[in-house]
C-alpha positions as CSV (number, residue, x, y, z in Angstrom):
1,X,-131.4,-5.1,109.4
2,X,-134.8,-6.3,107.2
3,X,-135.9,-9.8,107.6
4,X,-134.5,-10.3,103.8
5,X,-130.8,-9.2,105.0
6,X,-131.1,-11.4,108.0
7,X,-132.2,-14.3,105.8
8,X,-129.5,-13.2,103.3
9,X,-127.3,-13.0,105.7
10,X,-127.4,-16.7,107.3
11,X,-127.9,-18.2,103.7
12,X,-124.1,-17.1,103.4
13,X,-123.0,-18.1,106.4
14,X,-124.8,-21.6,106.0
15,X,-123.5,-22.7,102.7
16,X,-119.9,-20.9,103.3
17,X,-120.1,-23.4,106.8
18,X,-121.1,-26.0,104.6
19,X,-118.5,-26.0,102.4
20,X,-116.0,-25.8,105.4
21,X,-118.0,-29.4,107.1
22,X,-118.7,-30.8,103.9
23,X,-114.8,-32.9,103.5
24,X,-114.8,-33.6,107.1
25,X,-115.2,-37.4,107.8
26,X,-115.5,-38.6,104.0
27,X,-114.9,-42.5,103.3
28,X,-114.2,-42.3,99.8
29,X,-113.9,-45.4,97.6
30,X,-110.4,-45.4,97.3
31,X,-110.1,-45.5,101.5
32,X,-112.3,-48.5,101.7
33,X,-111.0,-50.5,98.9
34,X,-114.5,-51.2,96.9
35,X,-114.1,-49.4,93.5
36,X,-117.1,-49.2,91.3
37,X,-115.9,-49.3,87.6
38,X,-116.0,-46.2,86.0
39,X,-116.0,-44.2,88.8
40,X,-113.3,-42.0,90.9
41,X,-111.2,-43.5,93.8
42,X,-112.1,-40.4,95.5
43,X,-115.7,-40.4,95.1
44,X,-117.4,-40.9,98.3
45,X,-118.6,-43.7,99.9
46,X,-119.8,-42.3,103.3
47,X,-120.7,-38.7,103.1
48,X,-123.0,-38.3,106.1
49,X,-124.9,-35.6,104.1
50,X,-127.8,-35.6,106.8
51,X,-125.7,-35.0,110.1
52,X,-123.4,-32.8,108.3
53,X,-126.5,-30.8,107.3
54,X,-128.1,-30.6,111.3
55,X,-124.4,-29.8,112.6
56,X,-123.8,-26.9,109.5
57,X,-127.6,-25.7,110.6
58,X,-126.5,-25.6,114.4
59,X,-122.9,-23.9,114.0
60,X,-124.3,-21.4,111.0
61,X,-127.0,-20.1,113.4
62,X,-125.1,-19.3,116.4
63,X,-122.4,-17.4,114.1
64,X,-125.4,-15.5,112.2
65,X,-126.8,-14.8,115.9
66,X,-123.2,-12.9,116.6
67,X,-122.5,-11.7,113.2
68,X,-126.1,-9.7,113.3
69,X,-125.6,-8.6,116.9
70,X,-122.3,-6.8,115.8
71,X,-124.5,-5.3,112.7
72,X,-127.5,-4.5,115.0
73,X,-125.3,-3.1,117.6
74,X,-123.6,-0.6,115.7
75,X,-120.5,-1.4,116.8
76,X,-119.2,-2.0,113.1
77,X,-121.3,-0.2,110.1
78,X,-121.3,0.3,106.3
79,X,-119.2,3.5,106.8
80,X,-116.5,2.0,108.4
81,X,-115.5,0.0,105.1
82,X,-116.0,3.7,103.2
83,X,-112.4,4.0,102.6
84,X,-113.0,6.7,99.8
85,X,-115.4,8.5,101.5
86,X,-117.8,7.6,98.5
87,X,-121.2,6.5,100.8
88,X,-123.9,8.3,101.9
89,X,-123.0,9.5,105.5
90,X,-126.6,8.4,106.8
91,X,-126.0,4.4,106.4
């Protein structure tokens, strides 16, 4: 794996754990009672952007640290996904 796919390869993994911690723990509007006009009741009031930024960072890196040992390792490759025998053999 090239320094690009391993870069590649935790961008995904960051923002797809991202989106998984980013609804965790929101105060919305609507949960604390103070509603600015002409906004949503579900717009958030306490999103803890920072902290959910550090722990997606933390959990993001020790699943790309697994996820490119099983790539590095061999123990799954390209050519097992090669259902119709389509690929180059040498991936």
């Amino acid at each position: 794996m090239s320094i690009t796919s391993a870069l590649v390869l935790y961008a995904v993994i960051w923002f797809m754990t991202f989106l998984i911690v980013l609804p965790i723990r929101v105060k919305t509007q609507g949960d604390l009672g103070d509603i600015v006009p002409g906004t949503h009741a579900g717009a958030p009031e306490e999103h803890h952007l920072k902290k959910k930024a550090w722990i997606t960072s933390g959990v993001a890196l020790v699943l790309w640290v697994i996820i490119g040992g099983i790539i590095l390792s061999g123990w799954i490759s390209i050519s097992d996904f090669d259902w119709t025998k389509n690929l180059p053999t040498n991936l």
